[in-house]
OpenMM code with the backbone's topology and positions (N, CA, C; nanometers):
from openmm import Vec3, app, unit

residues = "UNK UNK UNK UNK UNK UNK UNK UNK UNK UNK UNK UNK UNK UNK UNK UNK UNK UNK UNK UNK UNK UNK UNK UNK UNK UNK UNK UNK UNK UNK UNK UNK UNK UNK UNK UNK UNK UNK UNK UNK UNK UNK UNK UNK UNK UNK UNK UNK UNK UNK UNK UNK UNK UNK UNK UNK UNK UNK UNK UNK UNK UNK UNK UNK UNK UNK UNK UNK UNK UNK UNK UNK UNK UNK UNK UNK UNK UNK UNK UNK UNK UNK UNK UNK UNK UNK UNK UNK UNK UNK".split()
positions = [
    Vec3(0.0814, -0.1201, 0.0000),
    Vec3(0.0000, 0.0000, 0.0000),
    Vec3(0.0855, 0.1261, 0.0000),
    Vec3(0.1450, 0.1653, 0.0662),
    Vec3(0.2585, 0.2713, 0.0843),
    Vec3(0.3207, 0.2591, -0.0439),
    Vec3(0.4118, 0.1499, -0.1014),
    Vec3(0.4479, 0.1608, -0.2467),
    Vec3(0.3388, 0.2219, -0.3526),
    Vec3(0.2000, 0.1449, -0.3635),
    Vec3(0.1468, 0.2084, -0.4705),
    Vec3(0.1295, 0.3625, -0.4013),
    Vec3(0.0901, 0.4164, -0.3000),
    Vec3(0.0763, 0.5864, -0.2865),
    Vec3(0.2184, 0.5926, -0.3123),
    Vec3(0.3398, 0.6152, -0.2844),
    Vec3(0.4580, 0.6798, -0.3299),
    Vec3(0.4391, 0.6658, -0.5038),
    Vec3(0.4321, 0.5443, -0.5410),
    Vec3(0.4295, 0.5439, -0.7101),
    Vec3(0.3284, 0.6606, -0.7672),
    Vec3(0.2088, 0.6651, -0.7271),
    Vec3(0.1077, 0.7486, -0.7262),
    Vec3(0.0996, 0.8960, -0.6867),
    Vec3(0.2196, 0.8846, -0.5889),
    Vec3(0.2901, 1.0658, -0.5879),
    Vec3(0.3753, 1.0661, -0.6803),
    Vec3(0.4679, 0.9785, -0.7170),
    Vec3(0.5640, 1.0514, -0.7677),
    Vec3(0.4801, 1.0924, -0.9270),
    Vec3(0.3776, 1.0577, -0.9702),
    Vec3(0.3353, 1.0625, -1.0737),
    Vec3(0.2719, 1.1990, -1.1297),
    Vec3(0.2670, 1.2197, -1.0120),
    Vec3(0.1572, 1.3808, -0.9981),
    Vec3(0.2487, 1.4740, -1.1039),
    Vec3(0.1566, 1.5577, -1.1177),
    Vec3(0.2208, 1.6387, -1.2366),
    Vec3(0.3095, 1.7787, -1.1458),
    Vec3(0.2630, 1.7835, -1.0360),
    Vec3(0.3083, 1.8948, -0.9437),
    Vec3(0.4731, 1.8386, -0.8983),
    Vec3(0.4455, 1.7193, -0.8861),
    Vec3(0.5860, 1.6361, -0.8083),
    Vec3(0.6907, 1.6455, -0.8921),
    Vec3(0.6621, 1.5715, -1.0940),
    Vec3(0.7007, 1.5888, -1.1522),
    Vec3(0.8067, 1.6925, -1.2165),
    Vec3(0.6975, 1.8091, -1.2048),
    Vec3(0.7365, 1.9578, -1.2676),
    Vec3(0.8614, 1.9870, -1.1182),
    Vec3(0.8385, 1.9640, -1.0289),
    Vec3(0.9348, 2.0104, -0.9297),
    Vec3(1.0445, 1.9928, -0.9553),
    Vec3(1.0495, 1.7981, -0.9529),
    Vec3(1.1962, 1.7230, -1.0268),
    Vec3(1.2404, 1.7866, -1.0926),
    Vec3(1.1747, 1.7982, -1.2305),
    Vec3(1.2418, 1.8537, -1.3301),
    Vec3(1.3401, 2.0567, -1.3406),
    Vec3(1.2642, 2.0914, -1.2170),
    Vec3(1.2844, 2.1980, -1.2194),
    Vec3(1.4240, 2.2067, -1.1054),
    Vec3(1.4047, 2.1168, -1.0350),
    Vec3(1.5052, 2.1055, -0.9360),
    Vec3(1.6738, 2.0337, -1.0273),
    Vec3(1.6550, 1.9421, -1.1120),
    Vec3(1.7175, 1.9181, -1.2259),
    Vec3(1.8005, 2.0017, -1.2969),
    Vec3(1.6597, 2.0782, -1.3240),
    Vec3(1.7810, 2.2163, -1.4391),
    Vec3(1.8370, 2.3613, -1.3478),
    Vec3(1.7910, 2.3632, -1.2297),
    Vec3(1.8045, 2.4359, -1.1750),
    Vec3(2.0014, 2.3698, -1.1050),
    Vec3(1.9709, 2.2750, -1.1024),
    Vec3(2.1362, 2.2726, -1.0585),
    Vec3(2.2277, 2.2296, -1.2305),
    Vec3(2.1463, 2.2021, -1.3549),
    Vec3(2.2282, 2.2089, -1.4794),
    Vec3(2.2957, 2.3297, -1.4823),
    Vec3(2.1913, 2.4374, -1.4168),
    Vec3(2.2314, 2.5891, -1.5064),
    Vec3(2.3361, 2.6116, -1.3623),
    Vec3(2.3720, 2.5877, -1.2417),
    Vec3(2.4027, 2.5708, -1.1643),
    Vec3(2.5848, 2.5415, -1.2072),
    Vec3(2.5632, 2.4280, -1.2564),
    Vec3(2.6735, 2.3651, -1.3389),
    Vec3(2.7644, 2.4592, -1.4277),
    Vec3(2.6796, 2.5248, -1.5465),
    Vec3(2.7165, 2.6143, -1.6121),
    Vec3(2.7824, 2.7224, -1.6127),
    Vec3(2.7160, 2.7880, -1.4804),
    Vec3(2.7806, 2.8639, -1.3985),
    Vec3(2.9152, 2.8528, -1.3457),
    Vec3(2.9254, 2.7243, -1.2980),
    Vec3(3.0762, 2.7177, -1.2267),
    Vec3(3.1590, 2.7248, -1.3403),
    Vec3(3.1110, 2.6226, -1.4418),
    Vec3(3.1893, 2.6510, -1.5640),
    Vec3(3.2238, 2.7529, -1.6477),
    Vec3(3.1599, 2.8678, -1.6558),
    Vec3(3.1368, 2.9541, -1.6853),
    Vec3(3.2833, 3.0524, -1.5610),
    Vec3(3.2857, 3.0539, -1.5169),
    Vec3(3.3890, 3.0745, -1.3941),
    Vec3(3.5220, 2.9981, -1.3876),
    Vec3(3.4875, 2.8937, -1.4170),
    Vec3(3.6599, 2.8741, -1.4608),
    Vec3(3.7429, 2.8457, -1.5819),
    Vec3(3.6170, 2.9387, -1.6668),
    Vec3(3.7047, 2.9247, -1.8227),
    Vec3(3.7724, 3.0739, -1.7908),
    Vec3(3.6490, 3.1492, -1.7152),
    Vec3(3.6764, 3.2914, -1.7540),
    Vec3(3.8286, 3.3267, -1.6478),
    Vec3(3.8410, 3.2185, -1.5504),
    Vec3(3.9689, 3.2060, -1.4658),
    Vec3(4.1256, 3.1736, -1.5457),
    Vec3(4.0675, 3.0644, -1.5783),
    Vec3(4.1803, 3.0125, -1.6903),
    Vec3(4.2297, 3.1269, -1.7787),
    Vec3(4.1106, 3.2028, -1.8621),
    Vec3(4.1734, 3.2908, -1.9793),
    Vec3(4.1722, 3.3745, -1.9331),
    Vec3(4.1702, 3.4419, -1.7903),
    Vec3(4.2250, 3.5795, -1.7534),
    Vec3(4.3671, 3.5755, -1.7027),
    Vec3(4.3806, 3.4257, -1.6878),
    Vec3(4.5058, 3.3630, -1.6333),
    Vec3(4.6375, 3.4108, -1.7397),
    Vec3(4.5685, 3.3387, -1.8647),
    Vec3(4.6462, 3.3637, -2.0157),
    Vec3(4.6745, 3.4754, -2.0255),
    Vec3(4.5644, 3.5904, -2.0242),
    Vec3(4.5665, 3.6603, -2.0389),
    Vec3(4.6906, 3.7680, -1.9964),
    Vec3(4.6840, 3.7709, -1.8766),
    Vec3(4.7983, 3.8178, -1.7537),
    Vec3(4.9302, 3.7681, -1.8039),
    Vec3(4.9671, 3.6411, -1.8148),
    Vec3(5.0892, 3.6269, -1.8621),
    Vec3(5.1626, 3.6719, -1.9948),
    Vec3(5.0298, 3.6383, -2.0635),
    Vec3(5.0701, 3.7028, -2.2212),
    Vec3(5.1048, 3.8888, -2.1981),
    Vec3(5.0553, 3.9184, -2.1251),
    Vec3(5.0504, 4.0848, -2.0967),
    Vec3(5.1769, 4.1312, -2.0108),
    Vec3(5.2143, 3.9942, -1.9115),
    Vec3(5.3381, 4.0353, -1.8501),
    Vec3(5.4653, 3.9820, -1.9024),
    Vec3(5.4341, 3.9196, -2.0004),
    Vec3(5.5520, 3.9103, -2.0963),
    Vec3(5.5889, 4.0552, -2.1754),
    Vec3(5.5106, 4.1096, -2.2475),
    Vec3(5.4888, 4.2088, -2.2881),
    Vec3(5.5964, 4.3328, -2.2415),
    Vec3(5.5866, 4.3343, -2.0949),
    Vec3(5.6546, 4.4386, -2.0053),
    Vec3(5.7512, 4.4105, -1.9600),
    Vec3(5.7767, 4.2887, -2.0075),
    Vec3(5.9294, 4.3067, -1.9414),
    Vec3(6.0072, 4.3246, -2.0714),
    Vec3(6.1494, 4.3069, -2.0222),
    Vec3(6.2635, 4.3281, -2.1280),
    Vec3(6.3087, 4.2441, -2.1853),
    Vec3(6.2204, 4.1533, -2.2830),
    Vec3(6.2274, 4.0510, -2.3185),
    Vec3(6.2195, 4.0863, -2.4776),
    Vec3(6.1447, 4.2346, -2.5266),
    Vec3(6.1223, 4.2499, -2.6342),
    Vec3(5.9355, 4.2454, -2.6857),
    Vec3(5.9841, 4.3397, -2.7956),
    Vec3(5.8070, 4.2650, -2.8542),
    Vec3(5.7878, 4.1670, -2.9530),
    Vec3(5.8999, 4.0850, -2.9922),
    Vec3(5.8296, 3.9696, -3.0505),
    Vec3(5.7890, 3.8490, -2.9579),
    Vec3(5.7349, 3.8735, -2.8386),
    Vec3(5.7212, 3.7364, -2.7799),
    Vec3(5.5153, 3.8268, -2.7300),
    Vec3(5.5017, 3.9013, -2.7779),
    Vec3(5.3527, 4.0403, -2.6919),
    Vec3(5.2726, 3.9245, -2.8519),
    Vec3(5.1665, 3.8978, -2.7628),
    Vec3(5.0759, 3.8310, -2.8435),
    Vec3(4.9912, 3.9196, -2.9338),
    Vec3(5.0166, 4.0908, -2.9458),
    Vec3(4.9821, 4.1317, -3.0160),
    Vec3(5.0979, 4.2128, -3.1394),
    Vec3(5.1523, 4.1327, -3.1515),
    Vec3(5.2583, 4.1758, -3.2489),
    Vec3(5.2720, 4.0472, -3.3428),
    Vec3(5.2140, 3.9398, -3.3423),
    Vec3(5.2170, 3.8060, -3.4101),
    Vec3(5.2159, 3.8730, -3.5174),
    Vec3(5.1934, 3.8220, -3.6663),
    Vec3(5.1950, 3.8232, -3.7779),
    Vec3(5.0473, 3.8434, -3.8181),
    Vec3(5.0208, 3.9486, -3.8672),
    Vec3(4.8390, 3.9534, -3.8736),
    Vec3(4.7764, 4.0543, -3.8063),
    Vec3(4.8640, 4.0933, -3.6973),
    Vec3(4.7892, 4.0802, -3.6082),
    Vec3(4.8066, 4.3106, -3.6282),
    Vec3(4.7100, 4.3770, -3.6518),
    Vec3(4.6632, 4.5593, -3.6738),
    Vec3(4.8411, 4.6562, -3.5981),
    Vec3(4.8219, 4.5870, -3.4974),
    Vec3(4.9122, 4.7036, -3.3791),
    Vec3(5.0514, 4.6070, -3.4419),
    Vec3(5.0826, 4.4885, -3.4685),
    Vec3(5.2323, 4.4428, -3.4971),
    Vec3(5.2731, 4.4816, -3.6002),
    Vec3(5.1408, 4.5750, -3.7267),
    Vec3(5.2233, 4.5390, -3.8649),
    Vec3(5.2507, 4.6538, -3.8544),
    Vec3(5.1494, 4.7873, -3.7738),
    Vec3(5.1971, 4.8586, -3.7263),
    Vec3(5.3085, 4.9314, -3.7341),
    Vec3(5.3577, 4.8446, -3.5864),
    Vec3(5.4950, 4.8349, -3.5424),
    Vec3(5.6314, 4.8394, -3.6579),
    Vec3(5.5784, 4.7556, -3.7694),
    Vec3(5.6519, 4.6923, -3.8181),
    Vec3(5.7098, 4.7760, -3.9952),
    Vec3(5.6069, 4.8343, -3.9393),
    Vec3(5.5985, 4.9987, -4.0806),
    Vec3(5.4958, 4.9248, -4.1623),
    Vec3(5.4286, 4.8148, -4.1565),
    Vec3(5.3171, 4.7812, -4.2774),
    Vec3(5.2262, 4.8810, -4.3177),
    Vec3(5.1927, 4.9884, -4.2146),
    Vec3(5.0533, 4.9911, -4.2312),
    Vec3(4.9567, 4.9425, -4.2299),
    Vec3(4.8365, 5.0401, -4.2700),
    Vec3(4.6967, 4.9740, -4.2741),
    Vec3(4.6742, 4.8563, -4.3688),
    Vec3(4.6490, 4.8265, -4.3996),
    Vec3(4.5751, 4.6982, -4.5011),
    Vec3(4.4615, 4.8221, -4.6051),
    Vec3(4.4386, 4.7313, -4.7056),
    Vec3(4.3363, 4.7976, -4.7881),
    Vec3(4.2180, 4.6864, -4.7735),
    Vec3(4.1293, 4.7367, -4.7410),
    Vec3(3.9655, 4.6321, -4.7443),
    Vec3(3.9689, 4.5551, -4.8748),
    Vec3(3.9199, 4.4044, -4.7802),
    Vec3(3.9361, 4.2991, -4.8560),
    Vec3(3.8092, 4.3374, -5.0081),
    Vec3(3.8783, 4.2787, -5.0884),
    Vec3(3.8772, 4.2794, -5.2559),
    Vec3(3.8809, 4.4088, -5.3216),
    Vec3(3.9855, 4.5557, -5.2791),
    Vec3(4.0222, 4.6349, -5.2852),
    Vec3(4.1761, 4.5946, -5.3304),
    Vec3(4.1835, 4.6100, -5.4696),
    Vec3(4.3865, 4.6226, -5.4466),
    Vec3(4.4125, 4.7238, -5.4637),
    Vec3(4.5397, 4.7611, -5.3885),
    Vec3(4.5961, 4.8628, -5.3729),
    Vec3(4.7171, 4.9169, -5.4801),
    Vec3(4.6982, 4.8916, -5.6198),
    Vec3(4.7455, 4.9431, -5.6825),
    Vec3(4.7013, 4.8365, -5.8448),
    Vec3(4.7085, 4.7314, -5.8262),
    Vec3(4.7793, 4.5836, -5.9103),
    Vec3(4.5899, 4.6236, -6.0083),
] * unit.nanometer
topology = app.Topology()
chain = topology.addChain("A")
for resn in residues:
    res = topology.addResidue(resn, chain)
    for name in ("N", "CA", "C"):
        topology.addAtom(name, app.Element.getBySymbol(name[0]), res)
């Protein structure tokens, strides 16, 4: 008797909707933490790539001087670029 009423609660649509809500409520829960230690990790990157930068090591090691990259070509006397399917002279 007690088994069929528990089977018979858990069936309820009120009991149900709870589960399920109690469910996603710790998914998004989840997300969150994750969400927190990506943004840990790449502020992590971040910092090092930036304190490389400042020291006296030079700027070819500053992750914004790579090859490509607006501020390195810069640096580098390239200039601007001309917008893509624009040539600049040819």
């Amino acid at each position: 008797m007690i088994q069929r009423s528990k089977r018979i609660y858990e069936q309820l649509p009120e009991v149900q909707r709870k589960r399920d809500e109690e469910k996603r409520r710790l998914e998004y829960k989840s997300y969150r933490l994750r969400a927190q230690l990506f943004k840990k990790r790449t502020l992590k990157v971040r910092i090092q790539k930036t304190s490389l930068c400042q020291t006296d090591v030079g700027l070819e090691n500053c992750f914004w001087s790579t090859p490509g990259a607006g501020l390195g070509r810069a640096l580098r006397g390239g200039g601007p670029q001309a917008p893509h399917g624009l040539s600049s002279g040819k």
